[in-house]
N, C-alpha and C positions, 0 to 999 in steps of 0.2 A: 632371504626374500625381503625386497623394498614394502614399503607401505603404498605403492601405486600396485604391486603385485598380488599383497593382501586384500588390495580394495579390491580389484578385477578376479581374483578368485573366489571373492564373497559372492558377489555380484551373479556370479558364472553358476556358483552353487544354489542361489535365489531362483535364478529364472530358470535351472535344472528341479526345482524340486517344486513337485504339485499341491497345490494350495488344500488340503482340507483338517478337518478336526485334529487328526492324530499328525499331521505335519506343522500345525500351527503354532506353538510352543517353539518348536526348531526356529523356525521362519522369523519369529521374531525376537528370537537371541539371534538370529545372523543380520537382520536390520538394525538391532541394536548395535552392533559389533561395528556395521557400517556406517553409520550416525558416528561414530565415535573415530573410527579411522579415519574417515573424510575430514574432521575436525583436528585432526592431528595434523594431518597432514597440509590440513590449508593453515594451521598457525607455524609449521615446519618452514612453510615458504612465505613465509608474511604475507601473504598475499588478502588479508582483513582491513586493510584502511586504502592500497591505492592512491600513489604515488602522481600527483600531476593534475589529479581531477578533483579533489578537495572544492567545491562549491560553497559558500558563505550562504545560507537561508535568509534570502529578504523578504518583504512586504506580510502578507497575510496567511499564505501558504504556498507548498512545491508544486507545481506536476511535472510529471519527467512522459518524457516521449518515445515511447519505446517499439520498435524495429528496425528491421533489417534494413542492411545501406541500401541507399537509392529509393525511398519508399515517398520521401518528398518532407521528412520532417524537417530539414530547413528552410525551404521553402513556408512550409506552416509555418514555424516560427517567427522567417521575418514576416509577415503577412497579418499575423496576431501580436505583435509585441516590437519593441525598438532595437532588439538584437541587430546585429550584422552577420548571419552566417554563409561561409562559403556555399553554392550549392553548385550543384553538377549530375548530368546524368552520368556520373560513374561511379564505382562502390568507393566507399571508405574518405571523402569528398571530407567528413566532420572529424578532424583529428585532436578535439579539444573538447571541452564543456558550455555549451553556449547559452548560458541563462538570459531571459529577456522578463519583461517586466509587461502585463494583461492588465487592463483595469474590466473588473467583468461584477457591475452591479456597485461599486465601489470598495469593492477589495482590488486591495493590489495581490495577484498574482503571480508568482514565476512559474514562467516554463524552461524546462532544460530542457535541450535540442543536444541529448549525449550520443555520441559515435555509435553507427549501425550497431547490434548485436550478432553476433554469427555462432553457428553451431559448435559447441566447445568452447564459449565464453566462458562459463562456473571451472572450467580445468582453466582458464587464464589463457585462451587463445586469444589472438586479436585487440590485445589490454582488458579483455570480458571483466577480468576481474574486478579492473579501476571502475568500467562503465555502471557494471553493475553493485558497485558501493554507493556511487550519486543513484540508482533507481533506488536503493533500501531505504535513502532516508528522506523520501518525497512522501507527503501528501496524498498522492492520488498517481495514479499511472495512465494513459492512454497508450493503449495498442491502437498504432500506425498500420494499418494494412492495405497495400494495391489492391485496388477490385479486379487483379489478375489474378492474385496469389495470397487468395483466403486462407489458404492452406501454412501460412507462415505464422497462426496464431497457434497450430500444435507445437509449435518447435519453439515461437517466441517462451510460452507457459512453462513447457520444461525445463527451460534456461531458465527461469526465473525459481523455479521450483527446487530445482540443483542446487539452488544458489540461498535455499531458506528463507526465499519471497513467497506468502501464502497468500494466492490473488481472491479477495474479495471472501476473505472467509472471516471469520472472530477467534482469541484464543482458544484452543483446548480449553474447557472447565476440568481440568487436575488438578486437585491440592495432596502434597505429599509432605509428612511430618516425621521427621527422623526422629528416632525413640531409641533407647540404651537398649532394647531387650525384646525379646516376645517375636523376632519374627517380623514379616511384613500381613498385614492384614489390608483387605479389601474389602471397602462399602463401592455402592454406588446407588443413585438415586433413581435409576434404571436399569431395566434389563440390557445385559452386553451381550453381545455376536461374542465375545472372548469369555474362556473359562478365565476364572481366578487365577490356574496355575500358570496359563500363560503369561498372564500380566506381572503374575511373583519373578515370572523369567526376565520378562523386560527389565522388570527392577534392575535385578539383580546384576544385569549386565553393565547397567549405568551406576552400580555402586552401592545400592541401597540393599543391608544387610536389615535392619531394624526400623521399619517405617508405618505409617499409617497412608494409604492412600485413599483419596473419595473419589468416583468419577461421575462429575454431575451431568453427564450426557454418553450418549450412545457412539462408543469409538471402533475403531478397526488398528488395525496392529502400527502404519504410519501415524495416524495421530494421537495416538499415546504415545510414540515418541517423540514426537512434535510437544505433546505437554509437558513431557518430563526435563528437556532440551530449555533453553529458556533464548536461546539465539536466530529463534525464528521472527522474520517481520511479518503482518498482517498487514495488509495493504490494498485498499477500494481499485476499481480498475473501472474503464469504462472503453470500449471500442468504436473507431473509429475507420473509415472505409477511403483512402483515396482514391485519385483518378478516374473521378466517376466521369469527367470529359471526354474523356479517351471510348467508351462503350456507346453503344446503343440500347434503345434503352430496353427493348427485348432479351437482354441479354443481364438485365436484375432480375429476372427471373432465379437465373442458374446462378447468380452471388448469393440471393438470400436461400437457395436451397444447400448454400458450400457454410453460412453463418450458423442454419437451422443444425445441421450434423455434428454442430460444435457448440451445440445449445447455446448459442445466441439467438435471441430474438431480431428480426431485420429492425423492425423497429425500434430496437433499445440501442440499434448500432445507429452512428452520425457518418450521414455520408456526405463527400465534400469534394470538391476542388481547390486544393492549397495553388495553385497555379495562378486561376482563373478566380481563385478568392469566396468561390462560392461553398455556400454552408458552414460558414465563419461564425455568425449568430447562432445558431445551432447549436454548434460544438460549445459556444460559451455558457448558453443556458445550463447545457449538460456537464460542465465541468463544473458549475457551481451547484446545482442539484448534488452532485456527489460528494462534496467535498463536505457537506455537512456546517456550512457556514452561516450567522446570523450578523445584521446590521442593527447595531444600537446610535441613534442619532442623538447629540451631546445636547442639551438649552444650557448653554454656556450664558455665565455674569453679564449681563449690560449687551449680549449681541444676540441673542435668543437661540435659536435651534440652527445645527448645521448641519444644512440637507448635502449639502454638496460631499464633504467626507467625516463619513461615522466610523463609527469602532467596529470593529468587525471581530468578532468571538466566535467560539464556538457552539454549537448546538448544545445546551444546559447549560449554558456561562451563569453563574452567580454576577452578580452586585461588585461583590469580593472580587472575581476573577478581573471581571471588566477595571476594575480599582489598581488591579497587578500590570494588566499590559499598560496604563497609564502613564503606570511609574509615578516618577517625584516622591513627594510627600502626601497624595493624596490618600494613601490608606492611615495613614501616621491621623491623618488631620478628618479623618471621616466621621461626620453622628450621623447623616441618612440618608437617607432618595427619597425622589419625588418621581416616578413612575405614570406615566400615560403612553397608552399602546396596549397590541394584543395582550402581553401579560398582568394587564391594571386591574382591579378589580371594578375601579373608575378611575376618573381622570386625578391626577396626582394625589395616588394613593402613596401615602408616606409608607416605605419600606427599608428593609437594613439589608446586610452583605450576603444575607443566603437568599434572598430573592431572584429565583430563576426568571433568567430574561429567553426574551421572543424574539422574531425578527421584525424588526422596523418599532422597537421598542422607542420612546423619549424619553430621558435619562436625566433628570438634574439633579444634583449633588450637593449638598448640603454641608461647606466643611466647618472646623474651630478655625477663628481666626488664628 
């Protein structure tokens, strides 16, 4: 028996057998077991980096655009950015990687415009695999969805999920500490839905004869393997609604009752026309909202403050950090900051490199000659 046979016989034996207390132990040495073979089997076909779609990360950060062909992400993209992508009302139109470049608040942006996704991408249908290498290593995700076919955000998730993208969630809190002897023992800082003994099984399945584990939150039998696993991405998402030109407008009624089902909030979703270019500003606000990004403005030597393009960090950037995306010799040559903005206590309050910066912080730098 191959390891595609082993996997679909796990699988068969999973959704044959009923979830409660005394099946639960089982259940999760067969999701262990399947964690493990699916990981075999996709390093068996190299199918982990994806041949062809390799994308170079420029400007400030990624987002990747993610749906089904013909949904209008190229259209989006050239509409928001200086890409050139082929578009077409027919499927599979994107047979490449089409990174373009957003200016949104003064970060530079990329967005990827990657090849529709289709059901059986994570098995490597349709290139799924390559596509879904460039969505693991972005940023931020937008789900692409027709205001036809709201329905294409269950099957986008799964594919993404298959594939060890955790949309909009934080790591697992598991710390696990291998020990010579004694056994695995289990703290946790909370009460778990899982007995101890089950969790001793999971261990054990992934290897661990002699360990310590802690679990600092409340899990279920998929994400304690997801914590024990270390190959999963965590990844912010935000959704997005096309062809809202195409409806009447009677008829957002029954999209936000198809977003509600899928616990999306209508309002947290950006509805747009990539066409007609409408709800462009929109989606930018919201792309930067999520992306967790701050603007530190330079008062550079002899020319004062530059409003036009600041540094752009992350949400808790240090002093230090801003010092690193620099470059040069400016950390080499660093004694201090002079700090004005939200994070000041006053105006150029002298600070060193673990001073957490804000957004629209004024930054001047104090280096050795």
């Amino acid at each position: 028996m191959g390891l595609e046979d082993e996997i679909e016989a796990i699988e068969e034996e999973i959704a044959n057998t009923p979830y409660n207390k005394s099946t639960e132990a089982h259940i999760g040495r067969l999701k262990s077991k399947l964690a493990q073979k699916k990981e075999k089997l996709e390093n068996q076909s190299g199918s982990g980096g994806g041949q062809g779609y390799a994308v170079e990360k420029h400007g400030d950060a990624s987002v990747a655009l993610v749906g089904f062909p013909s949904v209008g992400k190229s259209t989006l993209i050239n509409a928001m950015t200086n890409a050139d992508s082929e578009t077409g009302e027919y499927e599979f139109t994107t047979l490449t990687v089409n990174p373009g470049m957003v200016d949104i608040n003064g970060a530079h942006i990329q967005l990827l415009d990657v090849p529709g996704l289709i059901e059986g991408a994570a098995d490597g249908r349709g290139g799924g695999k390559e596509v879904l290498s460039v969505v693991r290593s972005a940023d931020l995700l937008i789900f692409m969805l027709s205001v036809f076919e709201i329905e294409q955000y269950d099957r986008l998730r799964e594919e993404l999920y298959n594939n060890k993208i955790r949309i909009d969630q934080t790591p697992p809190r598991v710390t696990i500490r291998k020990k010579i002897k004694d056994g695995i023992k289990v703290t946790s800082t909370v009460d778990q839905p899982m007995d101890d003994d089950t969790i001793k099984q999971v261990l054990r399945e992934h290897g661990y004869v002699n360990a310590d584990i802690n679990l600092g939150e409340e899990l279920d039998i998929d994400r304690l393997i997801d914590g024990i696993m270390d190959n999963r991405v965590y990844t912010p998402s935000i959704v997005t609604v096309n062809k809202t030109d195409l409806i009447e407008p009677s008829y957002k009624e029954q999209v936000d009752e198809e977003l509600r089902k899928r616990d999306i909030d209508p309002e947290e979703a950006t509805f747009i026309s990539a066409a007609e270019e409408k709800g462009l500003d929109a989606l930018k606000e919201r792309i930067w909202n999520n992306l967790g990004l701050i603007r530190v403005y330079m008062d550079k030597p002899g020319r004062g403050v530059d409003w036009e393009e600041p540094l752009v960090v992350s949400e808790g950037a240090t002093i230090g950090d801003a010092l690193s995306k620099l470059g040069g010799d400016f950390e080499d040559r660093f004694r201090f900051a002079r700090i004005r903005g939200p994070s000041a206590k006053h105006d150029g309050q002298q600070v060193g490199e673990d001073h957490v910066l804000e957004d629209e912080d004024v930054l001047k730098l104090v280096l050795r000659k």
